[in-house]
C-alpha positions in Angstrom: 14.3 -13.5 -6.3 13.6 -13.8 -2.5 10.1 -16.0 -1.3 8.3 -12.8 -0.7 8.7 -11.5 -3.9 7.8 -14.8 -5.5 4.7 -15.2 -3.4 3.5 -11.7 -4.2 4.2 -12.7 -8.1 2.0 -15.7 -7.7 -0.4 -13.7 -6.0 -0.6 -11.0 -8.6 -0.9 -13.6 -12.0 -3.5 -15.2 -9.8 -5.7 -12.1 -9.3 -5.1 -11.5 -13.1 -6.5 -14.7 -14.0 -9.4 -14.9 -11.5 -10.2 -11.2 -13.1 -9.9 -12.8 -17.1 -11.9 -15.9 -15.9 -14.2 -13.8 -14.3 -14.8 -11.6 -17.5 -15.4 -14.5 -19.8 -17.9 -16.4 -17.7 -20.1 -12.8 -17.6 -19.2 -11.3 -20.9 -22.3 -12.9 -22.4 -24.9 -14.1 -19.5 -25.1 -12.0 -16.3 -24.8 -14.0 -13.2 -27.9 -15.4 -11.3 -26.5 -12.7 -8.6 -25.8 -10.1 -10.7 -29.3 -10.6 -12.2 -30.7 -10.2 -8.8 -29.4 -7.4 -8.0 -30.2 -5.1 -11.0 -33.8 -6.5 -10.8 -34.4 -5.7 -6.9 -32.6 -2.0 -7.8 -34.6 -1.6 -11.3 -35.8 2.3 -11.2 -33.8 3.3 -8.3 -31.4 5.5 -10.3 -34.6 7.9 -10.5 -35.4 8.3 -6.6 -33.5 10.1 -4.1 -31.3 7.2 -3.3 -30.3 7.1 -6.9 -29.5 10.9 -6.5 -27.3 10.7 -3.4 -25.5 7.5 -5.4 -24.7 9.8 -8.8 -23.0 12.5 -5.9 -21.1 9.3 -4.8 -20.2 8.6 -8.0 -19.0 11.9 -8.6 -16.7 11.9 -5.7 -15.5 8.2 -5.8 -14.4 8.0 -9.5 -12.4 9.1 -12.1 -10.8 12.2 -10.4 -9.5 10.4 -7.9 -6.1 9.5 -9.7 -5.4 12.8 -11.3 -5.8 14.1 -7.5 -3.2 11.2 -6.3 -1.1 11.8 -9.2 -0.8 16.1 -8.6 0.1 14.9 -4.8 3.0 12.5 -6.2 4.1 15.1 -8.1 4.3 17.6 -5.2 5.8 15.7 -3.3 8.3 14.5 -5.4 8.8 18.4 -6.0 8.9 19.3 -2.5 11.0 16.4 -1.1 13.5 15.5 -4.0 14.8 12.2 -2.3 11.3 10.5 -2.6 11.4 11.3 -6.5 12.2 7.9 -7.4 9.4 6.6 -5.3 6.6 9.0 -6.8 7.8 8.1 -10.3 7.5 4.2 -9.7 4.1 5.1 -7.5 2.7 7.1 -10.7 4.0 4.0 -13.4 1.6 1.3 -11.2 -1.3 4.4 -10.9 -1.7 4.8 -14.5 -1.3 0.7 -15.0 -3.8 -0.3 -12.6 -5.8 2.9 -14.1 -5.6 1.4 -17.6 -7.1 -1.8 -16.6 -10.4 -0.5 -17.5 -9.6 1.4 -20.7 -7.9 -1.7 -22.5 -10.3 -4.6 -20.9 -13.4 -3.2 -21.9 -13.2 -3.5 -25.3 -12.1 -6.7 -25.3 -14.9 -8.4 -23.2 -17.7 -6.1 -24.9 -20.1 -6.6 -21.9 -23.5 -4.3 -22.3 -24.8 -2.6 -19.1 -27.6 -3.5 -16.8 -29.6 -0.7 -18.4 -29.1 1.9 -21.8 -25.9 3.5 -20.5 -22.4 4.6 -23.0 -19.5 2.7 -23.0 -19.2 -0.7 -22.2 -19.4 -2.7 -18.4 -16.9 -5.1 -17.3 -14.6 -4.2 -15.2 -16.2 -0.8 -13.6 -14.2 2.3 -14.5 -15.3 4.1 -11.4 -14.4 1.1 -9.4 -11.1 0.5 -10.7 -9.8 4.5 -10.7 -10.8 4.2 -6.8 -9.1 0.8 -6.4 -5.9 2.0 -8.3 -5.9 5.1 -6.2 -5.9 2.9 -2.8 -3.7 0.7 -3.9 -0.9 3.3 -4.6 -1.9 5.2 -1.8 -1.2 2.5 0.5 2.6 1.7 -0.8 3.2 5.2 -0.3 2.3 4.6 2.8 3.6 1.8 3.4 7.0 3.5 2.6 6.7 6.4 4.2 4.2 6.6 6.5 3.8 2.9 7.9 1.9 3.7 11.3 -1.4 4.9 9.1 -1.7 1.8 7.1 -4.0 0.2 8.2 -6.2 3.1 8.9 -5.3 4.2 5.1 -6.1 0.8 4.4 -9.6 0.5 6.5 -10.4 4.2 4.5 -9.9 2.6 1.5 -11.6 -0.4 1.6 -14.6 1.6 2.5 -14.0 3.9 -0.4 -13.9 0.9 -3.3 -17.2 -0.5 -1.5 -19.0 2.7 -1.4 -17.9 3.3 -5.1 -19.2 -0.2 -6.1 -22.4 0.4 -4.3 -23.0 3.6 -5.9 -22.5 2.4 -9.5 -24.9 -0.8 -8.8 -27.5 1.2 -7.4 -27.1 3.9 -10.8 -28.1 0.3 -12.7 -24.6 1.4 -14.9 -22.9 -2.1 -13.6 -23.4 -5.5 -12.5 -22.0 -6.3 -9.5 -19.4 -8.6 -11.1 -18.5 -5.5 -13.2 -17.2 -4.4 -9.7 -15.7 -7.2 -8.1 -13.3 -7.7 -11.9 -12.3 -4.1 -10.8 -10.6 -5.3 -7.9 -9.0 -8.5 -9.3 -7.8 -6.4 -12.4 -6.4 -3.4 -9.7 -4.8 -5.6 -7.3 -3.5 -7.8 -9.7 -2.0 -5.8 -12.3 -1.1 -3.5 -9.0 0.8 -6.6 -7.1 2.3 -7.5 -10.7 4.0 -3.9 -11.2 5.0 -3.3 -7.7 7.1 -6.6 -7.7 8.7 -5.6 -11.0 9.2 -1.9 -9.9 11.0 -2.3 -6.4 7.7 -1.4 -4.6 7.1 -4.0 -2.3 8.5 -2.9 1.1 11.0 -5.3 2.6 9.7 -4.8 6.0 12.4 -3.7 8.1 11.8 -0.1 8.0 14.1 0.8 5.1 13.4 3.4 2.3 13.0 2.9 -1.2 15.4 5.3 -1.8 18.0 5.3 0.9 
């Protein structure tokens, strides 16, 4: 196992553990912050800023990787010798995706305000998260001079998300921030045990 790899490993169980930490210190009690927030943006979700949030919400959620994972799979249709790649990019997609779905139930945190379903981590958050993440090792593989404006468009994307789901009153902003833990850790985690991590020197996955 070379340093990188090991670095990225200890990265990864670390983001895991802030995001498990974080989830049992909020499960019960909000935060002081999180309580501030959701009291300054109590009855927002009603006014038009609420409005343009739920369109936000709309965009920057759930769909997002079933769109990613239809453009894996036509790529991976269109240019065979990146089918490897797409496979291993779909396998971290649908992990980091899951992050929500199997965490939820087991911290059992209610909402700011009478919503369905539970809170911690954000659903929305972490499908938009996942969706970045993957996007930028695909990048990163194959398209390496976009990075970091992939990476500047997705940052923006997982803040805007976040922000849209606070102001709704549907989350706490800790809801959010175990999103990203949970997505970037369980993401790190899979790439390093898939072959995902680029080496750096310009080579391809698959060549």
């Amino acid at each position: 196992m070379t340093v990188p790899l090991k670095r990225w490993l200890v990265v990864g169980f670390a983001l895991v553990a802030a995001f498990v930490a974080l989830g049992l210190g909020v499960a019960r009690h909000p935060l002081a912050l999180d309580a501030q927030v959701a009291n300054a943006l109590h009855g927002v979700y009603t006014q038009p800023l609420g409005r343009v949030a739920a369109i936000g919400s709309d965009i920057l959620g759930p769909v997002l990787p079933y769109v990613l994972g239809v453009a894996l799979l036509a790529l991976a249709l269109r240019h065979r010798q990146h089918t490897g790649l797409c496979v291993r990019l779909a396998v971290v997609l649908v992990l980091c995706r899951l992050t929500s779905l199997t965490a939820k139930p087991v911290f059992l945190r209610e909402r700011p305000r009478d919503y369905p379903d539970l809170s911690y981590p954000s659903g929305h958050v972490v499908s938009v998260a996942s969706t970045g993440f993957v996007l930028l090792l695909l990048c990163a593989w194959l398209w390496p001079r976009i990075l970091r404006r992939v990476a500047a468009a997705v940052a923006v994307a997982v803040v805007l998300s976040a922000a849209c789901r606070v102001v709704l009153g549907v989350h706490w902003v800790t809801d959010t921030i175990g999103a990203v833990l949970a997505v970037a850790g369980v993401g790190l985690l899979s790439a390093c045990a898939l072959r995902l991590l680029p080496p750096g020197d310009g080579r391809s996955l698959d060549g």
